[in-house]
N, C-alpha and C positions, 0 to 999 in steps of 0.2 A: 960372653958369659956374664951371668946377672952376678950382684952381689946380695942381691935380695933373698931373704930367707921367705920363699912363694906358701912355707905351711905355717907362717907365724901370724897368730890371730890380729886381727884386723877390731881394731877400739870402735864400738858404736858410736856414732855419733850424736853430743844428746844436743837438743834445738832450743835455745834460749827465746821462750816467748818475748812479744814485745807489751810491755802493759801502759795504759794510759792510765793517769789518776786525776782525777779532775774535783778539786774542791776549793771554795773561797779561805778555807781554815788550815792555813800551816801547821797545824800540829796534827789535823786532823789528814793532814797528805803523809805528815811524816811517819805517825801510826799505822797507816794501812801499807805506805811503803815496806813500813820494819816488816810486817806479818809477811806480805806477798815474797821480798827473801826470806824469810825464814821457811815457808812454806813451798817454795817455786824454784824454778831458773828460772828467772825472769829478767828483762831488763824493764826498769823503770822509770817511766817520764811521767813529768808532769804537767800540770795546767793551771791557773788558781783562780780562773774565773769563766764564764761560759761566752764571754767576749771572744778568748783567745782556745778555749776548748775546740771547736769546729777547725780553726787552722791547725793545730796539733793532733789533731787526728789524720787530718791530710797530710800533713809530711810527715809522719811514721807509720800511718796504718797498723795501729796497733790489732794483736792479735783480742786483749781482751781491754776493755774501757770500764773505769770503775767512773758512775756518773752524779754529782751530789745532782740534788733537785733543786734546794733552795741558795742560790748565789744573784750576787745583784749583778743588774743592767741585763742580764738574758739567764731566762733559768734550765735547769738541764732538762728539762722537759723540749722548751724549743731546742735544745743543742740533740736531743734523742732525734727529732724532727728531722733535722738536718742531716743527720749522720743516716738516717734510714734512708732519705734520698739520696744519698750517694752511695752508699755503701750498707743495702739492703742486711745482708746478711750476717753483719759484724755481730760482736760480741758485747753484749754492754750488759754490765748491772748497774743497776741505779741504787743509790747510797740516799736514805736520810735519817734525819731525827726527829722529823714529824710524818710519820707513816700511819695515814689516815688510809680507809678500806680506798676510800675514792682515791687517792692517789697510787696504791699499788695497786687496783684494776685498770686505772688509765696509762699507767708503764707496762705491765702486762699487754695492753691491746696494742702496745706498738713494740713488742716480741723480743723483750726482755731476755738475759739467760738469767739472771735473779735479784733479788729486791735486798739488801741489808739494812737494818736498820741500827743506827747511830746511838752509843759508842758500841763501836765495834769489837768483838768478841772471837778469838782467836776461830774458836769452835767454824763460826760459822763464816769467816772467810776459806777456812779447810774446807766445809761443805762446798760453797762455789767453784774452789777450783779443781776440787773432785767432778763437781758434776762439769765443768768444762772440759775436762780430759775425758770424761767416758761419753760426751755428747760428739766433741772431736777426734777422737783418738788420739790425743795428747797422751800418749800412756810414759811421756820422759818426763813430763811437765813438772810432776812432785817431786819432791827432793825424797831421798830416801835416809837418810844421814841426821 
């Protein structure tokens, strides 16, 4: 005989994205960190340079990648490069604070989910990860709270 009560509802289970943040500026990982909880379930990892970006993608396979573009010894432009060869389909916005037209048409043409521009504005990290939940079906993704 069970002791289990078989019509007592069953908890959804919600899925904690994994997000990568990748920027040369600590304040500027910390601020997009704050948002993405406050906005998200999210877990969040970081990177602080484009050196070490490409291996931290690889050992967590994040579900979505916040990418700066300007950081020294390798910019997130080549680390976009790299992560499209392995992992075509991944999720990346690229992040900066000189967003020239030429620079977000050439993130664009290597298939961006979207472009923000530096300092960041609560507003529009909410756009992004709306539009990642309705592109995915992330529909637990947001916090509702």
């Amino acid at each position: 005989m069970s002791t289990l009560d078989d019509t007592a509802p069953v908890a959804a289970e919600t899925t904690v994205r994994k997000v990568l943040v990748v920027d040369d500026t600590f304040a500027s990982r910390q601020l997009l960190t704050r948002m993405l909880h406050q906005f998200a379930r999210v877990d969040v990892r970081e990177a602080r340079d484009g050196l070490t970006a490409f291996d931290q993608f690889c050992a967590i396979q994040p579900d979505i990648t916040f990418l700066d573009i300007d950081m020294p010894h390798k910019s997130g432009i080549d680390v976009l490069k790299e992560i499209r060869a392995a992992a075509p389909q991944s999720y990346v916005v690229m992040v900066s604070a000189a967003a020239s037209l030429e620079t977000v048409q050439s993130t664009l043409e290597l298939n961006v989910g979207g472009f923000v521009v530096k300092p960041y504005s609560a507003r529009r990290i909410l756009d992004v990860l709306t539009k990642y939940a309705r592109e995915t079906g992330a529909s637990d993704l947001l916090r509702e709270d």
